[in-house]
mmJSON file of the N, C-alpha and C atoms, coordinates in Angstrom:
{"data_MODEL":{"atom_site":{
"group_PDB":["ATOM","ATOM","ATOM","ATOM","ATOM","ATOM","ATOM","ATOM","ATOM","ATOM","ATOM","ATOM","ATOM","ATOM","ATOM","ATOM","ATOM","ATOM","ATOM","ATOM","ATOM","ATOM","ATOM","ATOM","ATOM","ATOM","ATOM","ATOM","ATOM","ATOM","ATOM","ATOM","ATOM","ATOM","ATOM","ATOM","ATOM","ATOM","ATOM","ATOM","ATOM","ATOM","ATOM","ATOM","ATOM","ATOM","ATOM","ATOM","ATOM","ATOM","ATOM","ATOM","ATOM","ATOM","ATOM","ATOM","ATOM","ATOM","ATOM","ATOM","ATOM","ATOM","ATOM","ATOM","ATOM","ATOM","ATOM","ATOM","ATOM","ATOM","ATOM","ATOM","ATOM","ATOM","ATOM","ATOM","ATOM","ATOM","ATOM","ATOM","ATOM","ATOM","ATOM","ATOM","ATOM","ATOM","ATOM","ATOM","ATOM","ATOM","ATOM","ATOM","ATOM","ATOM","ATOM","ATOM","ATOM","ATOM","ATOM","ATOM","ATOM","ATOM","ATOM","ATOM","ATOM","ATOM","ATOM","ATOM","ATOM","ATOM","ATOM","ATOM","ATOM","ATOM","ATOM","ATOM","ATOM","ATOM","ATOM","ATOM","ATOM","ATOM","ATOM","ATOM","ATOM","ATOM","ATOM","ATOM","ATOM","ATOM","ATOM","ATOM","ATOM","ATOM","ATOM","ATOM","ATOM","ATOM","ATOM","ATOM","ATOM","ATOM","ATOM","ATOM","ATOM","ATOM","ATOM","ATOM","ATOM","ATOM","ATOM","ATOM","ATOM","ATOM","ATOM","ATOM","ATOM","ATOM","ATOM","ATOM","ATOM","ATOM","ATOM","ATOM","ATOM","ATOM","ATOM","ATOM","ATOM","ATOM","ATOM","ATOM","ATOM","ATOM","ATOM","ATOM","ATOM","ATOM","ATOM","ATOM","ATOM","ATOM","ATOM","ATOM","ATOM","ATOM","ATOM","ATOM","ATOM","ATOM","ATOM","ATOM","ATOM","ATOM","ATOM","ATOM","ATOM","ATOM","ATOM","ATOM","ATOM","ATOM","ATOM","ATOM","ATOM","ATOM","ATOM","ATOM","ATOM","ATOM","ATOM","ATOM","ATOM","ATOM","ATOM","ATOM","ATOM","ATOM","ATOM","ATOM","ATOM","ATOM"],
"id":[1,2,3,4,5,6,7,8,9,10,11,12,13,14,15,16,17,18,19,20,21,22,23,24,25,26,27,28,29,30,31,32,33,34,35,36,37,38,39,40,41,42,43,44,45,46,47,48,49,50,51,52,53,54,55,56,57,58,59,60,61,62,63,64,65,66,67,68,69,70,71,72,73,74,75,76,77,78,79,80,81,82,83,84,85,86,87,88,89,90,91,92,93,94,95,96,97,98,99,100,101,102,103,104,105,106,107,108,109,110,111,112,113,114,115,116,117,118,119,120,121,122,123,124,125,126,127,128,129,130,131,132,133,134,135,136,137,138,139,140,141,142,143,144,145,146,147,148,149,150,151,152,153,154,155,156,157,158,159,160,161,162,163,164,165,166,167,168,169,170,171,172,173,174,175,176,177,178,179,180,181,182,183,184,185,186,187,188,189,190,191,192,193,194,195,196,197,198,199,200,201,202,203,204,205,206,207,208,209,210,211,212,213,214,215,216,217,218,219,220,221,222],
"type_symbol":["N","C","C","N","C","C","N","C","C","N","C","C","N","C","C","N","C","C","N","C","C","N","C","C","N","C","C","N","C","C","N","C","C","N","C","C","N","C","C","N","C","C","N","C","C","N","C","C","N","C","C","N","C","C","N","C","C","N","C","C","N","C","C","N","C","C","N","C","C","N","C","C","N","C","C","N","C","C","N","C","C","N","C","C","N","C","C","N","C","C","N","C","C","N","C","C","N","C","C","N","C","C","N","C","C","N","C","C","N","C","C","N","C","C","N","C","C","N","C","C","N","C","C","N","C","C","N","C","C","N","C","C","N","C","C","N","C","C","N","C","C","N","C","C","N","C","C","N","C","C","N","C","C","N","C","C","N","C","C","N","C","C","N","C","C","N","C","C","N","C","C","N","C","C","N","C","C","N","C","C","N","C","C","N","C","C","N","C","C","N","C","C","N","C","C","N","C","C","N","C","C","N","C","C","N","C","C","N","C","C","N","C","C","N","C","C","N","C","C","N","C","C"],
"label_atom_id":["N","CA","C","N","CA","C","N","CA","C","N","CA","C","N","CA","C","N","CA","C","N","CA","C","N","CA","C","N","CA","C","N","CA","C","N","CA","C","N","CA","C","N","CA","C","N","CA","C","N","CA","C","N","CA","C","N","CA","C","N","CA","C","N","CA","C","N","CA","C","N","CA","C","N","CA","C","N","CA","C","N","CA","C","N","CA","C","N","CA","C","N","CA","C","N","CA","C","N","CA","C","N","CA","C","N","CA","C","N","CA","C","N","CA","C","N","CA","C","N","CA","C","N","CA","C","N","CA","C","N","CA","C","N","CA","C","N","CA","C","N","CA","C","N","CA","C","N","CA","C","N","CA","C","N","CA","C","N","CA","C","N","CA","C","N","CA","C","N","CA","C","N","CA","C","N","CA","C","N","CA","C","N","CA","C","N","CA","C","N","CA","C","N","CA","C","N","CA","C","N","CA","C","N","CA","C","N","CA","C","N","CA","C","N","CA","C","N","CA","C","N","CA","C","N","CA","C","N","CA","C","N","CA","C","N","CA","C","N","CA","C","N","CA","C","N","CA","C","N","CA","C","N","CA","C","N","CA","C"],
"label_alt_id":[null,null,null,null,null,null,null,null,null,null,null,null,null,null,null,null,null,null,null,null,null,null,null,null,null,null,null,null,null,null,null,null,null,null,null,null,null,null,null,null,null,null,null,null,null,null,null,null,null,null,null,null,null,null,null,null,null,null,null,null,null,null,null,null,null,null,null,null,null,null,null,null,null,null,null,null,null,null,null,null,null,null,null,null,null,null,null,null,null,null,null,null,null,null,null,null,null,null,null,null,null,null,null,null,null,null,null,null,null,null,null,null,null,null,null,null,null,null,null,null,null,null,null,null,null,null,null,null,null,null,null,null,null,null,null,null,null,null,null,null,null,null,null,null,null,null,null,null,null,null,null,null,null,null,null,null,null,null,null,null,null,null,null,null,null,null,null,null,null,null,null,null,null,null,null,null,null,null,null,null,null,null,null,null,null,null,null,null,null,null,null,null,null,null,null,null,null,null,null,null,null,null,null,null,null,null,null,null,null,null,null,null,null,null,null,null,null,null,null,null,null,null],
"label_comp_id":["UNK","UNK","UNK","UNK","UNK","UNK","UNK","UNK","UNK","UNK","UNK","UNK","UNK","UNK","UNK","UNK","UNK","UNK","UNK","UNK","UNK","UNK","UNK","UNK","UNK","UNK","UNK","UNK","UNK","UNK","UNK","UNK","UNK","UNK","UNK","UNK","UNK","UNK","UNK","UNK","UNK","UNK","UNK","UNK","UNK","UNK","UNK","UNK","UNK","UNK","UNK","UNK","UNK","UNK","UNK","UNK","UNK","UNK","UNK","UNK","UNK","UNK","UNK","UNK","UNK","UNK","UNK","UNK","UNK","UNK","UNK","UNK","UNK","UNK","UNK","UNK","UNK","UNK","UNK","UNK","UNK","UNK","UNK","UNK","UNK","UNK","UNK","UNK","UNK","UNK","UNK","UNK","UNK","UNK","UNK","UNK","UNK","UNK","UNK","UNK","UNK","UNK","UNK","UNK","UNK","UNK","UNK","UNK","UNK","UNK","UNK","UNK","UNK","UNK","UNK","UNK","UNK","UNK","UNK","UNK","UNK","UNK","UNK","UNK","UNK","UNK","UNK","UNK","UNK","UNK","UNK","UNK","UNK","UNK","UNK","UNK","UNK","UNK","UNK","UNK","UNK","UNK","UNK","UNK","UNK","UNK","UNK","UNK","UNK","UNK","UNK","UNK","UNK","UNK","UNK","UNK","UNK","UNK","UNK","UNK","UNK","UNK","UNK","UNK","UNK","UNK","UNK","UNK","UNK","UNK","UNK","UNK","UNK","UNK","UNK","UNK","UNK","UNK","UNK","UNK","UNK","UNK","UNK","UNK","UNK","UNK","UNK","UNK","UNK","UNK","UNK","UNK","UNK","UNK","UNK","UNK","UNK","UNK","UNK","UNK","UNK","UNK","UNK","UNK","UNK","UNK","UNK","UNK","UNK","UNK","UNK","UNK","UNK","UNK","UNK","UNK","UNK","UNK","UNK","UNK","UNK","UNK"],
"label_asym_id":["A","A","A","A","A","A","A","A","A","A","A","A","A","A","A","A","A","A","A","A","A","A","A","A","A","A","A","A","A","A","A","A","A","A","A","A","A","A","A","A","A","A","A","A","A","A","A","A","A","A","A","A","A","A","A","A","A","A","A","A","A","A","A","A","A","A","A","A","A","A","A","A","A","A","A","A","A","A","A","A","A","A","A","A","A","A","A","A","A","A","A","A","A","A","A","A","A","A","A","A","A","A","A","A","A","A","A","A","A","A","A","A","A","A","A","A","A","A","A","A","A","A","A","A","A","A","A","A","A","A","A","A","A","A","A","A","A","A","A","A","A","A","A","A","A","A","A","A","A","A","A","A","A","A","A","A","A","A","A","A","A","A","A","A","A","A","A","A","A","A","A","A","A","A","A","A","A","A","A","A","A","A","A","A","A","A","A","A","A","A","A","A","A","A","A","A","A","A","A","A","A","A","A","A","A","A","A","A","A","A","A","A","A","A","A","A","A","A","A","A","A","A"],
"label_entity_id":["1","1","1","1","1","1","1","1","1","1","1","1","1","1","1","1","1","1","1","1","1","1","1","1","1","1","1","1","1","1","1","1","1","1","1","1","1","1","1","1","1","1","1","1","1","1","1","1","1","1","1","1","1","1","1","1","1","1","1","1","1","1","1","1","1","1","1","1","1","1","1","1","1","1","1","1","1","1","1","1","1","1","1","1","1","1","1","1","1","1","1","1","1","1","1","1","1","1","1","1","1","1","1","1","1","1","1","1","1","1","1","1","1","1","1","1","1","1","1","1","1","1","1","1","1","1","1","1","1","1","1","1","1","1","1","1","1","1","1","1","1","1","1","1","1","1","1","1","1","1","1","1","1","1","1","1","1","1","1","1","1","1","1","1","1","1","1","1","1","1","1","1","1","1","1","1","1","1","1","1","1","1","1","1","1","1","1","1","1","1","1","1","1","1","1","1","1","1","1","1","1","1","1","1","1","1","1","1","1","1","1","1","1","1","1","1","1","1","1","1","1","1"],
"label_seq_id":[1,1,1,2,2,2,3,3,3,4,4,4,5,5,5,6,6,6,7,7,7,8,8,8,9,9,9,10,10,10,11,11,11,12,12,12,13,13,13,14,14,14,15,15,15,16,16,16,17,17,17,18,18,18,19,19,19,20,20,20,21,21,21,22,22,22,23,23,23,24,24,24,25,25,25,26,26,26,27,27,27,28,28,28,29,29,29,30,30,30,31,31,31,32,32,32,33,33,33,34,34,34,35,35,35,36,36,36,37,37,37,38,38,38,39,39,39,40,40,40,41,41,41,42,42,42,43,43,43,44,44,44,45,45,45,46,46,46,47,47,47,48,48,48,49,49,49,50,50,50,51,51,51,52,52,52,53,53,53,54,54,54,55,55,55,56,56,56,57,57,57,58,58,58,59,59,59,60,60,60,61,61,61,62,62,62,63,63,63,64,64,64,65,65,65,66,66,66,67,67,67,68,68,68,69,69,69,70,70,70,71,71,71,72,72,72,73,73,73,74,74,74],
"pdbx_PDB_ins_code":[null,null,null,null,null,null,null,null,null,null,null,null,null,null,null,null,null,null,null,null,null,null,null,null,null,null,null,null,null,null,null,null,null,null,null,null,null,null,null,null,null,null,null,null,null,null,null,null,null,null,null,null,null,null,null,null,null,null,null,null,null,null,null,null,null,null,null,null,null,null,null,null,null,null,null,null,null,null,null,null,null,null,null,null,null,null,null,null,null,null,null,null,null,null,null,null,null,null,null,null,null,null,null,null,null,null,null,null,null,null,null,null,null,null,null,null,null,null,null,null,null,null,null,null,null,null,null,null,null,null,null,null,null,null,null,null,null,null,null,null,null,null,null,null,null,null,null,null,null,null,null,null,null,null,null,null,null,null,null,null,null,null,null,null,null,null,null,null,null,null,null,null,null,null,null,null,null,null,null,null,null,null,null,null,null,null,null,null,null,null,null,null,null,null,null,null,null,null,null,null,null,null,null,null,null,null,null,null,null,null,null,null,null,null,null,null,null,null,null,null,null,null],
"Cartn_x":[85.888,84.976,83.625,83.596,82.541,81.562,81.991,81.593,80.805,81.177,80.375,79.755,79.814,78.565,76.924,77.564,76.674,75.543,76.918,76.33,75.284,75.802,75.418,73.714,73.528,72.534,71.079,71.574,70.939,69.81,70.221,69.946,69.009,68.926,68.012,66.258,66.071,64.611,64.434,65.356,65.156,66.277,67.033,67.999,67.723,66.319,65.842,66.941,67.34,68.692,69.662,70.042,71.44,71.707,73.547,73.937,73.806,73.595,73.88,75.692,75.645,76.859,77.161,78.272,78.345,79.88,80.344,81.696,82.093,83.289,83.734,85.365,85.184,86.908,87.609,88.751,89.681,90.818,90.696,92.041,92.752,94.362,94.689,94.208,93.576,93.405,91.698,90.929,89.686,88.854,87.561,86.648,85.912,86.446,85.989,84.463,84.33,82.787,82.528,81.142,80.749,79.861,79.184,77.946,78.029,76.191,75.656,75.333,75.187,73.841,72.578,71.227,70.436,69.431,69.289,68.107,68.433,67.516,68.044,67.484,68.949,68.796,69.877,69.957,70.77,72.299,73.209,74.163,74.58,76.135,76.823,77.214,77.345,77.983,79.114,80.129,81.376,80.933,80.224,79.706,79.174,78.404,77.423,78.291,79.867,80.569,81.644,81.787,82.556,81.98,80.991,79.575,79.667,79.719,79.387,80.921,82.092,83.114,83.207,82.717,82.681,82.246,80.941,79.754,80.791,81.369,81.823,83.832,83.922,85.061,85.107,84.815,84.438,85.779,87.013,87.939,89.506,89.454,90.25,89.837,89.02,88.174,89.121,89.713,90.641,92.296,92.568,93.502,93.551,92.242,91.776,91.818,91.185,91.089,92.162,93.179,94.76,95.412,94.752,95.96,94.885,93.852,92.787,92.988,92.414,91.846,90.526,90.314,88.461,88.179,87.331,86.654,85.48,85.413,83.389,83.716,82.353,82.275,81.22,81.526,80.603,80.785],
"Cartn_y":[100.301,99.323,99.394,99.85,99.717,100.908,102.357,103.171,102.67,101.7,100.982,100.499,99.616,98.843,99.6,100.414,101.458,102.189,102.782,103.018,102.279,100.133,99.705,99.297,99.443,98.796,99.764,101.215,102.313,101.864,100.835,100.386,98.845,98.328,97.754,97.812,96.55,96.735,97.548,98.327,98.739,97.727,96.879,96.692,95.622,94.69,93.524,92.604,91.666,90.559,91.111,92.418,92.545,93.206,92.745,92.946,94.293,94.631,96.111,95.768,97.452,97.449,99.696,99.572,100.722,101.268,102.046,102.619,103.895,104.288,105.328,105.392,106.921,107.37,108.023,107.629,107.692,108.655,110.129,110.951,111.815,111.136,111.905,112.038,110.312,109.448,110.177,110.894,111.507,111.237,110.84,110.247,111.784,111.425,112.527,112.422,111.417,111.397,109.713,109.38,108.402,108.045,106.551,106.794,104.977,104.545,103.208,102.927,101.593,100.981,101.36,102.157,103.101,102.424,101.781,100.917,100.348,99.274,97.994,98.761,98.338,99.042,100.517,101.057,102.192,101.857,103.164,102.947,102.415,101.866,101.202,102.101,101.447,102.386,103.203,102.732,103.211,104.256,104.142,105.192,106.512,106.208,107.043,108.009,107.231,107.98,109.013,108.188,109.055,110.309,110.264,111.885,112.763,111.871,112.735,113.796,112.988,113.664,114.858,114.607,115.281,116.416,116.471,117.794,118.312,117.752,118.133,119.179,118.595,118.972,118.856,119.692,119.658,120.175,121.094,121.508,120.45,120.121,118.961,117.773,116.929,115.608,114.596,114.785,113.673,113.96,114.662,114.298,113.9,114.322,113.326,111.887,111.405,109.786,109.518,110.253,109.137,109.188,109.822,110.043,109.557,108.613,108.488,106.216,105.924,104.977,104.645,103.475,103.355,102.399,102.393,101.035,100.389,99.166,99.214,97.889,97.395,95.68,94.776,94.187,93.229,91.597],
"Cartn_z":[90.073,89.521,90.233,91.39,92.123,91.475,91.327,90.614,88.861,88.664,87.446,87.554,88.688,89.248,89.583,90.315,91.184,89.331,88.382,87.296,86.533,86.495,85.964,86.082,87.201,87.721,87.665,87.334,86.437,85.455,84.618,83.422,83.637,85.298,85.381,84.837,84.248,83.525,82.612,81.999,80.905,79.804,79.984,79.101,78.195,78.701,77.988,78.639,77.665,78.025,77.56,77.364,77.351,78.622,78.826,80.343,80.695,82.37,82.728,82.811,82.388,82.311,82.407,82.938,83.386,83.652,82.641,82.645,83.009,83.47,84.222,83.147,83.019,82.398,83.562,83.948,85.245,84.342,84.416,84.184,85.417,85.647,86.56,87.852,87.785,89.456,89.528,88.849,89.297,87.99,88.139,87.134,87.25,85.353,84.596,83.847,83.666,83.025,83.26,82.808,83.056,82.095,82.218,81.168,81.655,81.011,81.301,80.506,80.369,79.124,79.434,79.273,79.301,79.224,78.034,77.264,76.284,76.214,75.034,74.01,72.667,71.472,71.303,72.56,72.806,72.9,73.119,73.196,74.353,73.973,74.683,76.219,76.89,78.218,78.201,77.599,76.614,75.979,74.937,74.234,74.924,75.948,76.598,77.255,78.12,78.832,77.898,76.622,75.769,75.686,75.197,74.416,75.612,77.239,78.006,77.991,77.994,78.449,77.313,75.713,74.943,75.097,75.684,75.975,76.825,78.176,79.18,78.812,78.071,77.49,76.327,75.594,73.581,73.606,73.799,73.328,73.643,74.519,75.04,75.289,74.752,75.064,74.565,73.363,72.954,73.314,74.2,75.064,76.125,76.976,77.962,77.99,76.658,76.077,76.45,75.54,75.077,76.612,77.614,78.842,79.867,79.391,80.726,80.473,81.828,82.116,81.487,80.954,81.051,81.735,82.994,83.526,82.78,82.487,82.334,82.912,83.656,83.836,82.739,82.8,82.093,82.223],
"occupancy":[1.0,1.0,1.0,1.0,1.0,1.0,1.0,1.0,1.0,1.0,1.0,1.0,1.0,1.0,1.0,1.0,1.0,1.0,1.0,1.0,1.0,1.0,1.0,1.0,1.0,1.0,1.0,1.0,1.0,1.0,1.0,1.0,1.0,1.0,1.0,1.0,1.0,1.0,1.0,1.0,1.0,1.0,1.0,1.0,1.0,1.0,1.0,1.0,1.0,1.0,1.0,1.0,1.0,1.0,1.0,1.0,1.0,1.0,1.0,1.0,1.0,1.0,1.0,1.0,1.0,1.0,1.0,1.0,1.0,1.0,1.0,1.0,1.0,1.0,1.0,1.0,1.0,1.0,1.0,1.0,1.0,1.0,1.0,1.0,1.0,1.0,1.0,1.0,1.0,1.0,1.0,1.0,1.0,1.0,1.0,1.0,1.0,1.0,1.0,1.0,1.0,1.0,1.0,1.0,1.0,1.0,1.0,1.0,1.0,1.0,1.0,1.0,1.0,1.0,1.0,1.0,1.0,1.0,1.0,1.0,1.0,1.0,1.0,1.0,1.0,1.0,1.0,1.0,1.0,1.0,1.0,1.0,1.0,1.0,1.0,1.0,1.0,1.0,1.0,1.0,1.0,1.0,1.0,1.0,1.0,1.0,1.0,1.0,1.0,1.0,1.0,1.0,1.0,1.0,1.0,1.0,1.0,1.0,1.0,1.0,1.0,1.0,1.0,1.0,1.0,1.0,1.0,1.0,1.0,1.0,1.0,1.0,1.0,1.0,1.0,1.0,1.0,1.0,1.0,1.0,1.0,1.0,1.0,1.0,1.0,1.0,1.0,1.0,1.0,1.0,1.0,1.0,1.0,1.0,1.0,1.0,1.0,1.0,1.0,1.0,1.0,1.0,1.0,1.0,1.0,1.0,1.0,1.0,1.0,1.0,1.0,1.0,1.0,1.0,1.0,1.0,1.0,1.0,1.0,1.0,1.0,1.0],
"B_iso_or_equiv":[0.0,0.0,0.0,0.0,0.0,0.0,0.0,0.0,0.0,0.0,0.0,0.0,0.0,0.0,0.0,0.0,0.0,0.0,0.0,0.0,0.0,0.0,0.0,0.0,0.0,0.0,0.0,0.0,0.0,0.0,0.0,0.0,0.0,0.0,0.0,0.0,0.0,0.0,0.0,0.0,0.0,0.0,0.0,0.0,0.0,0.0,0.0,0.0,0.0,0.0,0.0,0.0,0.0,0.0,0.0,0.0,0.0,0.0,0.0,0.0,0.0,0.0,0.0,0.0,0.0,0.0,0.0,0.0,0.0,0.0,0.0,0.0,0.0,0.0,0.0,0.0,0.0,0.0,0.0,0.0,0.0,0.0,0.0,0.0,0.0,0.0,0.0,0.0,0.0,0.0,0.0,0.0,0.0,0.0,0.0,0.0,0.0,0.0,0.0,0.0,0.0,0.0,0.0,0.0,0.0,0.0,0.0,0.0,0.0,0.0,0.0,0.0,0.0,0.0,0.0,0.0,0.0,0.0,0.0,0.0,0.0,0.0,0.0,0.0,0.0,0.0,0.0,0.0,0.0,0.0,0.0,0.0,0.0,0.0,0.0,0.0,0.0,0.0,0.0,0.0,0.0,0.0,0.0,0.0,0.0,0.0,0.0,0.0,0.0,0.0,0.0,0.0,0.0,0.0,0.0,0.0,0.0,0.0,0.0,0.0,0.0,0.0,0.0,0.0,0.0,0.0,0.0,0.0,0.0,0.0,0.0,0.0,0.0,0.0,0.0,0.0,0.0,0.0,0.0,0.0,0.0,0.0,0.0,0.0,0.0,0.0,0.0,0.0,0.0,0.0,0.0,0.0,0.0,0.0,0.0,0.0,0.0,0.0,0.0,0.0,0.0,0.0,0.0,0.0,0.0,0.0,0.0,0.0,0.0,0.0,0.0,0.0,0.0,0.0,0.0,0.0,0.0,0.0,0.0,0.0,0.0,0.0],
"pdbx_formal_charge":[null,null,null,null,null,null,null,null,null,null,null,null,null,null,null,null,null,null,null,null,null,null,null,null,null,null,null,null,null,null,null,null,null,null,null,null,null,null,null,null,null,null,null,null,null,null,null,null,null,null,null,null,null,null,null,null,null,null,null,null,null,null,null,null,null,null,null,null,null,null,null,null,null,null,null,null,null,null,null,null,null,null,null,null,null,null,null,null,null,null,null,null,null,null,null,null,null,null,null,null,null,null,null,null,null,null,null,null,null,null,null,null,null,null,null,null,null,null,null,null,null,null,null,null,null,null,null,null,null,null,null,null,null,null,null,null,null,null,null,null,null,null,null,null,null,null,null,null,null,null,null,null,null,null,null,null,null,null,null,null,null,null,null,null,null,null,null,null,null,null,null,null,null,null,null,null,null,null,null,null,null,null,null,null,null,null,null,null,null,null,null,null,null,null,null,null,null,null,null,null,null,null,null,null,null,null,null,null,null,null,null,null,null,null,null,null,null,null,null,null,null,null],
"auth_seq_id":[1,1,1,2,2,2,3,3,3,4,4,4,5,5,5,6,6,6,7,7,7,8,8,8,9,9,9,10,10,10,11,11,11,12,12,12,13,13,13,14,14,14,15,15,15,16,16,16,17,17,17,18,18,18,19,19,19,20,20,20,21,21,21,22,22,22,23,23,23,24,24,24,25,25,25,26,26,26,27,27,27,28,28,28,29,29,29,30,30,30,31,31,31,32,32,32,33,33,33,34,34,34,35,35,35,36,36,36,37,37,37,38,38,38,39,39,39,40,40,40,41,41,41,42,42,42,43,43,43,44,44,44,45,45,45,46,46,46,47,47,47,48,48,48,49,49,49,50,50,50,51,51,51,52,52,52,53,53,53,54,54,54,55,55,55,56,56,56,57,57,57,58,58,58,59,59,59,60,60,60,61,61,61,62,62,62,63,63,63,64,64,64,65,65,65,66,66,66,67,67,67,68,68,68,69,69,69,70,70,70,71,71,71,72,72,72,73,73,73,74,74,74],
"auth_comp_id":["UNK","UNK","UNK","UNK","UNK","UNK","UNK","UNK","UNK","UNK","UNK","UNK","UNK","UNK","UNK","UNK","UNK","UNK","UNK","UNK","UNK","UNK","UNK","UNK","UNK","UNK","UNK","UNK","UNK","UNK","UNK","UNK","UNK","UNK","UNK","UNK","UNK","UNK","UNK","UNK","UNK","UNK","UNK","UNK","UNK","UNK","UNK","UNK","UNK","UNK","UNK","UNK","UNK","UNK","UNK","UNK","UNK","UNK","UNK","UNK","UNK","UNK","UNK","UNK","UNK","UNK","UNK","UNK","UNK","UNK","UNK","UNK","UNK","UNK","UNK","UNK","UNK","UNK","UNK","UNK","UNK","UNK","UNK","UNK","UNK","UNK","UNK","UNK","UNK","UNK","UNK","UNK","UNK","UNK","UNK","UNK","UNK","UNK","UNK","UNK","UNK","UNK","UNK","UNK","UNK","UNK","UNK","UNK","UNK","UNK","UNK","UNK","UNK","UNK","UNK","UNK","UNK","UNK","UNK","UNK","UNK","UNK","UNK","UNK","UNK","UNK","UNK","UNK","UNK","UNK","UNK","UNK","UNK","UNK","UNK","UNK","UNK","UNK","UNK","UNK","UNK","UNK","UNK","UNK","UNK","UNK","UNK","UNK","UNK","UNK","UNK","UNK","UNK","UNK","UNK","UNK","UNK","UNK","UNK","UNK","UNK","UNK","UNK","UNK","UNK","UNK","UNK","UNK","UNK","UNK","UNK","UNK","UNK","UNK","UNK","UNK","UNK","UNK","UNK","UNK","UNK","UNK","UNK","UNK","UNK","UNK","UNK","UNK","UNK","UNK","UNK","UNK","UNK","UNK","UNK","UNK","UNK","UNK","UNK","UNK","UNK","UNK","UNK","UNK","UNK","UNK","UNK","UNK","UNK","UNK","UNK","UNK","UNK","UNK","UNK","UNK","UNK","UNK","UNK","UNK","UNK","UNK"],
"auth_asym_id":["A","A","A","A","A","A","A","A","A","A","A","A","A","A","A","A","A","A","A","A","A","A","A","A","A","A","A","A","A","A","A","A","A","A","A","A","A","A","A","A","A","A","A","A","A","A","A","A","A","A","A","A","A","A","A","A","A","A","A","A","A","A","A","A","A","A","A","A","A","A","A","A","A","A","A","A","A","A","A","A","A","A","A","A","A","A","A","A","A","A","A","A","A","A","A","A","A","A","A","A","A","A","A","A","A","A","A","A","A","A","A","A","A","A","A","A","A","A","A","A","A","A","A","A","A","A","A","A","A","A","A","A","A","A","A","A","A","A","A","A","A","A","A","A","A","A","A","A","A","A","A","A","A","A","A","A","A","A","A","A","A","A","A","A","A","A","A","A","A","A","A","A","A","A","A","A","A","A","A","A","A","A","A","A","A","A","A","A","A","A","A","A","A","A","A","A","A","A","A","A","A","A","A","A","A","A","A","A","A","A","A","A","A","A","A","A","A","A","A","A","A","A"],
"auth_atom_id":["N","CA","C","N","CA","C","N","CA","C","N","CA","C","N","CA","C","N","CA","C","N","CA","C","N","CA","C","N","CA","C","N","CA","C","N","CA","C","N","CA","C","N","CA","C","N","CA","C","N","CA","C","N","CA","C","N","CA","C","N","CA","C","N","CA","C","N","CA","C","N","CA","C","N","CA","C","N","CA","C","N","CA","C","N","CA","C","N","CA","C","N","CA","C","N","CA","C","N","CA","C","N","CA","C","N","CA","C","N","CA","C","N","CA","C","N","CA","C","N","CA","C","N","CA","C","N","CA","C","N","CA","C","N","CA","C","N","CA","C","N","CA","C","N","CA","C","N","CA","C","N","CA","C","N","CA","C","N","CA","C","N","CA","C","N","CA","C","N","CA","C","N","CA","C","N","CA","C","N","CA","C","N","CA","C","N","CA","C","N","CA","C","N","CA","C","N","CA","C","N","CA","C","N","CA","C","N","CA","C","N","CA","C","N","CA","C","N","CA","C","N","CA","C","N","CA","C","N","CA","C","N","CA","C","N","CA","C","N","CA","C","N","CA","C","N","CA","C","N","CA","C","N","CA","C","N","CA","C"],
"pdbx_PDB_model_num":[1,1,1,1,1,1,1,1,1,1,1,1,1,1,1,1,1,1,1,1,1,1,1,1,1,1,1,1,1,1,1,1,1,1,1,1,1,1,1,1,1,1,1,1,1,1,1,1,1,1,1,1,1,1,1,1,1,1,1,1,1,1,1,1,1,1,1,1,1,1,1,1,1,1,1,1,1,1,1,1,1,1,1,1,1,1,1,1,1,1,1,1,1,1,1,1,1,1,1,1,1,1,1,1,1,1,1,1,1,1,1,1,1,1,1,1,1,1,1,1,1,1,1,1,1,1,1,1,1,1,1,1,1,1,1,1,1,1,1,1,1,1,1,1,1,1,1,1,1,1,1,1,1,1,1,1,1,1,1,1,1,1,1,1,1,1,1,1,1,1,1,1,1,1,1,1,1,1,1,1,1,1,1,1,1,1,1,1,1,1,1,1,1,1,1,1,1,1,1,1,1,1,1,1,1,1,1,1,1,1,1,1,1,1,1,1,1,1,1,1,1,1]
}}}
């Protein structure tokens, strides 16, 4: 969780009034990708960490999902 935090706070002054917020995917005890709320209007932090794990693993990304953790705080 702390790793989200650290993410979330990324997204300071750019987010307007929506919350920072900042998620991490946990596969097999080791965080595989990550992603933040960026800027207001943009995607979700969720979102951001999904695309990344995607780029990062385009051939196995959705078995990662079904067998991973997701943190985000909010």
């Amino acid at each position: 969780m702390n790793s989200c935090l650290d993410l979330a706070i990324l997204g300071l002054n750019k987010t307007k009034t929506n919350p920072l917020v900042g998620c991490v995917i946990v596969y097999n005890r080791k965080i595989v990708s990550s992603g933040y709320h960026e800027k207001y209007g943009g995607p979700h932090a969720e979102s951001n960490a999904i695309n990344n794990l995607k780029k990062t693993n385009p051939s196995n990304y959705k078995t990662i999902l079904k067998n991973s953790t997701i943190y985000i705080n909010l």
